[in-house]
C-alpha positions in Angstrom: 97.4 122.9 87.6 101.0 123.0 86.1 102.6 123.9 89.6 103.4 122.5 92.8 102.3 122.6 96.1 105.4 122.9 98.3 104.4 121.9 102.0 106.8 122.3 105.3 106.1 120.9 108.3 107.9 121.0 112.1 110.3 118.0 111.6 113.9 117.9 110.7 114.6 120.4 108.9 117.8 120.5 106.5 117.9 122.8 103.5 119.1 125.8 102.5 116.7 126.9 100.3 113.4 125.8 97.9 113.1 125.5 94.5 109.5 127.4 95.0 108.9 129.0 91.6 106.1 131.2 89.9 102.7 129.6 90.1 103.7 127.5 93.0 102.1 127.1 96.7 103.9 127.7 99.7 102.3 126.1 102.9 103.3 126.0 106.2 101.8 122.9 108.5 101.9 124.6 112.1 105.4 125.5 113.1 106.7 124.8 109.8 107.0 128.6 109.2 109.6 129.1 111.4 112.7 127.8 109.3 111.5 129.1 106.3 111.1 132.4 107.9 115.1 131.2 108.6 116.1 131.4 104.9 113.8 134.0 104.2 110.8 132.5 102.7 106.9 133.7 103.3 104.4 130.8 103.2 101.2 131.6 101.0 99.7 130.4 104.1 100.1 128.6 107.8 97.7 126.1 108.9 97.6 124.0 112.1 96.7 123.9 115.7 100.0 126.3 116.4 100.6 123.3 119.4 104.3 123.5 118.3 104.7 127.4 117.8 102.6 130.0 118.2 101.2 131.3 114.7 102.5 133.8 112.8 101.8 137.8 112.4 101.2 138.9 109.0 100.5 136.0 107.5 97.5 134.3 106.3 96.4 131.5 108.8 94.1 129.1 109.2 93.9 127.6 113.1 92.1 124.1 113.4 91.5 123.1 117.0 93.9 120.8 119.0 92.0 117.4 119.3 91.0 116.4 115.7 90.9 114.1 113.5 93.6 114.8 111.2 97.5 116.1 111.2 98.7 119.5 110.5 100.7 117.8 107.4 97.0 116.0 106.4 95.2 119.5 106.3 98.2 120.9 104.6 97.7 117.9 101.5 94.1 119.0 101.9 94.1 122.1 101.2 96.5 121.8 98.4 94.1 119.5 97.1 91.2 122.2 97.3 93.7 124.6 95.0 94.1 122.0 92.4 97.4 121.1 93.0 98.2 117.6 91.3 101.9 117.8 92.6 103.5 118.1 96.1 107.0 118.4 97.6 107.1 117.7 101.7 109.4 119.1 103.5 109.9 119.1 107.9 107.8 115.5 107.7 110.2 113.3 109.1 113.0 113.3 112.1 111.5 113.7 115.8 108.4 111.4 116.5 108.1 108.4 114.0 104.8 108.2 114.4 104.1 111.4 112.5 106.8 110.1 109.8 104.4 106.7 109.4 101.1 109.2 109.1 103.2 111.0 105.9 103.9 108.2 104.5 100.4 107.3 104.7 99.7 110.7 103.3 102.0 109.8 100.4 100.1 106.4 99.9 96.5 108.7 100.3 98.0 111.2 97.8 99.0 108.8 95.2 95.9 107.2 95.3 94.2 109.9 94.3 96.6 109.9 91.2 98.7 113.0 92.7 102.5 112.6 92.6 104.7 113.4 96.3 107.9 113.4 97.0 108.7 113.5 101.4 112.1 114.9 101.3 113.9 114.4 104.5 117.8 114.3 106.0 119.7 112.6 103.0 116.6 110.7 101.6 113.6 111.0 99.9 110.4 108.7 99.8 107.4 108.9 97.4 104.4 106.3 97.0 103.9 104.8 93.0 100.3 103.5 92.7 99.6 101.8 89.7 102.0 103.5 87.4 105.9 103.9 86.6 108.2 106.6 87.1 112.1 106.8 85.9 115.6 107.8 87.6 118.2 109.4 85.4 121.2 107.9 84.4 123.4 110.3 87.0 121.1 108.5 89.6 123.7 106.9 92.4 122.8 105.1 95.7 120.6 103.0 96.5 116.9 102.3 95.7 114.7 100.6 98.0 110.7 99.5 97.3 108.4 98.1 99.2 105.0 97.1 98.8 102.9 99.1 100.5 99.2 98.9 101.7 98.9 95.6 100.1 100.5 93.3 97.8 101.7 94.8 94.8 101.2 92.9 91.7 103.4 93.3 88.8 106.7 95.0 89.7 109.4 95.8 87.4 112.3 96.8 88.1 115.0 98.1 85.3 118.4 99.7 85.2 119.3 98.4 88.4 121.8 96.0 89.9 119.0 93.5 90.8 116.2 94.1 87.9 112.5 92.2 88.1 109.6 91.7 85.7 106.5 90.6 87.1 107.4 90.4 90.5 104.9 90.4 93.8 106.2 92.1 96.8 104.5 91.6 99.6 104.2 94.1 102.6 105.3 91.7 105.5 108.5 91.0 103.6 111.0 93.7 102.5 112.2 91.6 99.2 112.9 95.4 97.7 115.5 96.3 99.7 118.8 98.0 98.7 118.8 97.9 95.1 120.9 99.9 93.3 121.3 102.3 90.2 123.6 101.5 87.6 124.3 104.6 85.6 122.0 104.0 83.3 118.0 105.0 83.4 115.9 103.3 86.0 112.5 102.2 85.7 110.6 101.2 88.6 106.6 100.0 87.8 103.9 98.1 89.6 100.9 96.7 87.6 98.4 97.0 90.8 99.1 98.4 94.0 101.4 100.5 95.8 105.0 100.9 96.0 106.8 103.2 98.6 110.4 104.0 97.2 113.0 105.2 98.9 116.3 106.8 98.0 119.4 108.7 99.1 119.7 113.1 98.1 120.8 114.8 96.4 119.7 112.8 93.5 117.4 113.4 90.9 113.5 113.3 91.2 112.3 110.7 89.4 109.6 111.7 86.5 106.2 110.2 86.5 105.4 108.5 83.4 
């Protein structure tokens, strides 16, 4: 499927609008449909316990009980999944309690793993999860970009178009080697061999492309 799966959750929440489009998905993970029902979006759906808020009239809902198994964000992915969507933007998945910020990333790390491609926007940043693959910034790219291995070692890193570029480097996950790089101005390549990468970076910049 071509389009994306556009996912917002109860965390911080910062933006003025979505880039939803035609043949896109609009979900809302529990009492994530409140601030888009503040700029004046209508989610294709709302799914969660409704622990947070209560759930939405006139809207299509799907309740899941309180004590389970999985988060509101994590049936959100799921369901995305079930419609065939290859492609996710998360939104309201960090701020507040860092432990439901760790499970996103997790779902980032779960997502790319199945070969799906997810950005977790958040206040000034954005994170997404590179398994075995590459992915490019832009030359208008500024700030600072910051990997770490995640889940694992991660063989084979490279690193290009950036102040502090690698070839065949292993990053470890007990020790944050990755940290604060930075674009250039010219394109950047990040790539790992085997394993997983979680990259970090400061908005608005580009999203990188998946190669």
């Amino acid at each position: 499927m071509n389009g994306r799966c556009f996912i917002v959750g109860a965390g911080t929440w910062t933006e003025q609008t979505l880039p939803v489009a035609p043949g896109d998905l609009l979900i809302a993970a529990d009492g994530g449909w409140l601030p888009l029902q503040a700029i004046g979006l209508t989610p294709d759906i709302v799914l969660g316990d409704f622990d947070s808020a209560p759930a939405p009239a006139a809207v299509p809902v799907r309740r899941f009980p309180v004590r389970k198994d999985q988060t509101d964000m994590q049936l959100a992915i799921e369901y995305g999944r079930q419609q065939g969507f290859c492609r996710f933007a998360l939104y309201g998945g960090t701020g507040g309690r860092i432990d439901h910020t760790l499970a996103n990333v997790q779902c980032l790390l779960g997502l790319a793993r199945q070969g799906a491609q997810a950005i977790l926007y958040g206040d000034g940043f954005a994170l997404c999860v590179l398994a075995d693959g590459a992915l490019r910034f832009p030359p208008e790219a500024t700030g600072t970009l910051s990997v770490f291995a995640l889940g694992g070692p991660a063989q084979g890193v490279e690193e290009q178009g950036l102040s502090y570029p690698a070839q065949g480097v292993v990053l470890s996950p007990d020790c944050p080697t990755g940290v604060s790089n930075a674009f250039t101005g010219t394109p950047a390549r990040v790539a790992v061999q085997s394993g997983a990468l979680l990259l970090y970076w400061q908005r608005p910049n580009p999203d990188p492309v998946w190669e």
